[in-house]
N, C-alpha and C positions, 0 to 999 in steps of 0.2 A: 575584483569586486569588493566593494567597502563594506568593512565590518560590521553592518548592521545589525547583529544578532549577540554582539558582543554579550555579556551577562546574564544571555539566556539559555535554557538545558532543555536541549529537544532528547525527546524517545522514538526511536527508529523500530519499530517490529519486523521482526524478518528483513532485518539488516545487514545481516552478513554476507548477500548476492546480490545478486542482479539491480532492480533499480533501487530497492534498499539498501545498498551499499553506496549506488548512487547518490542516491538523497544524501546520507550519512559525509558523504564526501561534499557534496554544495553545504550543509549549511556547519560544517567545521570550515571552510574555507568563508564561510560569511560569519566567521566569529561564533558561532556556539559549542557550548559544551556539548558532546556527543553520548548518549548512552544508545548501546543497540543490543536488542535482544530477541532471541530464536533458540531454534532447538538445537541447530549445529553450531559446536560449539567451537569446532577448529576456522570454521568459515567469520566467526565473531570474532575470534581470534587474531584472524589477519587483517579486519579490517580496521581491528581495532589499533593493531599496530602499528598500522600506514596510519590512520589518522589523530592517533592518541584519543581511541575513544573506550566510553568503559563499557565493556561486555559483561551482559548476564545468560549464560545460558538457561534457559527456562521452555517449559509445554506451556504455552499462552492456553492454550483448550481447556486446562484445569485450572480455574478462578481463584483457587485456595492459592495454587503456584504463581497465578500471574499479580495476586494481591502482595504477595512476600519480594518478589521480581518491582515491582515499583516502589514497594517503600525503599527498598534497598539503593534503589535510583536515587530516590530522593536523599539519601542518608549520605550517599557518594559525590552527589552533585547539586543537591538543591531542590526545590521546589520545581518541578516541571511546566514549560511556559508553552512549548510544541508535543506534539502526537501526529507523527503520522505513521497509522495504521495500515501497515505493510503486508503483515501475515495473507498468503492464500495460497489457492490450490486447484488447480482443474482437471477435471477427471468425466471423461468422453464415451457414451454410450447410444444407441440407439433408444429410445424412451423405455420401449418394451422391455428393455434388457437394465434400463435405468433402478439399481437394487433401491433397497430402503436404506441401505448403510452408505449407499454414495450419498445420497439425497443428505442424509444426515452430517455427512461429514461435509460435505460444501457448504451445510448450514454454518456448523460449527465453526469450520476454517475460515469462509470468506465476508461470513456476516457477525456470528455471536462473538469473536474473540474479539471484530473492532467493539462489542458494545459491551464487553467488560473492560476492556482499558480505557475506553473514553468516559467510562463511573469511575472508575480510580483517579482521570485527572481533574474532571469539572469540576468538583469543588474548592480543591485551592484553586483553580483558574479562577472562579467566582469570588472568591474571598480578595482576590489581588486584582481584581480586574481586567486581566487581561488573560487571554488564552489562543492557541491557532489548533488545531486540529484539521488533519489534510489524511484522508480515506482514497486509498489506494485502489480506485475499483475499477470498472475495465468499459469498453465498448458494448462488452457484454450486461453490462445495465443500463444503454441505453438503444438497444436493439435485441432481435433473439438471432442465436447460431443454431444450427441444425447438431444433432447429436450431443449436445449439452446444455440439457434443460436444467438438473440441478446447480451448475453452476451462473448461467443466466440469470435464473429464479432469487439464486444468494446475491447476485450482484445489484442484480434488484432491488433487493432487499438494502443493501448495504449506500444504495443510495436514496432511497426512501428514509433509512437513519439519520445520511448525513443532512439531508432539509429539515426532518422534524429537528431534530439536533440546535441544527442552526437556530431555527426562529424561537427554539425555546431557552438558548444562550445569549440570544441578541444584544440586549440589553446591558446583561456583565463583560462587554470587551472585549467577549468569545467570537470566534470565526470557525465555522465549520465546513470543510469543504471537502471535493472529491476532486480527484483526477481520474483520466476514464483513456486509458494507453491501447491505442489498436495492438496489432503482433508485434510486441519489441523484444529485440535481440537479447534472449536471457536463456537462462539452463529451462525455465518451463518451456518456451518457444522450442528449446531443444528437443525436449520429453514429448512434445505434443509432436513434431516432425516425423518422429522413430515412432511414434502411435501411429500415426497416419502411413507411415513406408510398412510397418510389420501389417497394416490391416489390408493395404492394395496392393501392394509388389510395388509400387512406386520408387523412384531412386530420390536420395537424400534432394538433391538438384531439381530433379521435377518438383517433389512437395514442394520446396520454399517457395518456387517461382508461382504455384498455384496459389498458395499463400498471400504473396505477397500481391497479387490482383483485387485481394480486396481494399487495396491502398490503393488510393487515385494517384498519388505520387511514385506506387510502383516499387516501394521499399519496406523495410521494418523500421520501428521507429524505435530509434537507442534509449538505453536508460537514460540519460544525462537530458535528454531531451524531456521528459518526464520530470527528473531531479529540479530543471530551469523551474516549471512548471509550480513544485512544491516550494521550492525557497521563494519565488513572487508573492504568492499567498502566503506565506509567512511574515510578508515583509510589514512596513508599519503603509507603504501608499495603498498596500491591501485590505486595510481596517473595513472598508466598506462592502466587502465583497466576500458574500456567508452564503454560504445553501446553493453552490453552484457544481456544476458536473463542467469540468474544462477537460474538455477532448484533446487528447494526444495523437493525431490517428493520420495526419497526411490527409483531411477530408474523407475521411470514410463514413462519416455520419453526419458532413453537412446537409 
């Protein structure tokens, strides 16, 4: 793939796994400087090493820490020209059983943490003209799953940001967009599997294949597949293309 991204410094959140790791790996392979940051710091660690990228470990949840975590980016690497907002989290209950502290924290995790770091980067984006921003959000904001309504709600949420977002960056060069991943092979798909076997007696083999029926194509869809997804809308034939939700899902939501 051609270097396209040469001289630009993307920030990765919750980059040190699954398709954040992904990502972090396509756009160092299309020329950019990499910074990724999350809470696990040995996971930042290794990704950072395979790809020569610079790790902060930091709690994006507390704004004080995640404001001190990007200038520090910028102070290592430059001026930030991508974001994509990787951080999240899903956590599965019957409604009734839905606490106030889950509900809270899916806020936090899958919505407020993209809309502190995307205030930390628009304004040098706006000063230099140009910016991309790609919101990691899921199926789950653009349809509802039974037994998790707080994180549905956040993803929701998270895409409803990334349009207002868009139409009010338009204009400065900015592109604001989302990706929206049906069930892809990552340590959450894992953690949600082992939720769903400890909750029916179910064997690891039954869950996935139940799982994976809601794919019309009858599979999980890999990070890398997602990663394609982020590095296009990064790209400069993407300039025109802001406030969109692009489904990663094998048709699950055509």
């Amino acid at each position: 793939m051609p270097d396209f991204l040469t001289g630009k410094h993307a920030v990765v959140t919750g980059g040190g796994k699954g398709i954040g790791a992904a990502v972090a790996r396509a756009l160092h392979r299309s020329g950019a400087l990499v910074t990724v940051m999350g809470r696990d710091a040995a996971a930042l660690q290794g990704i950072a090493v395979e790809i020569d990228a610079q790790p902060i470990s930091v709690d994006l949840t507390d704004s004080d820490s995640a404001h001190r975590a990007f200038e520090d980016a910028a102070k290592l690497g430059g001026a930030i020209d991508i974001l994509v907002n990787n951080v999240g989290a899903a956590e599965s209950a019957p409604f009734e059983r839905t606490s106030y502290d889950i509900w809270q924290r899916m806020i936090l995790l899958n919505m407020t943490v993209a809309f502190t770091c995307s205030g930390l980067v628009i304004p040098s984006m706006k000063e230099r003209g140009f910016g991309r921003i790609v919101n990691t959000a899921s199926t789950a904001s653009l349809k509802g799953y039974a037994y998790t309504t707080a994180y549905c709600a956040a993803k929701h949420g998270l895409l409803g940001l990334t349009r207002a977002l868009a139409v009010e960056t338009a204009r400065h060069g900015i592109t604001v967009n989302a990706v929206c991943p049906g069930f892809a092979e990552t340590e959450l798909l894992a953690r949600s599997v082992q939720t769903i076997m400890d909750a029916t007696g179910r064997s690891a083999d039954q869950t996935r294949e139940d799982l994976m029926k809601t794919n019309p194509q009858k599979r999980f869809i890999q990070p890398e597949e997602v990663a394609a997804a982020v590095l296009w809308l990064c790209s400069e034939p993407a300039a025109g293309v802001t406030g969109q939700a692009i489904a990663v899902d094998g048709g699950e939501t055509a």
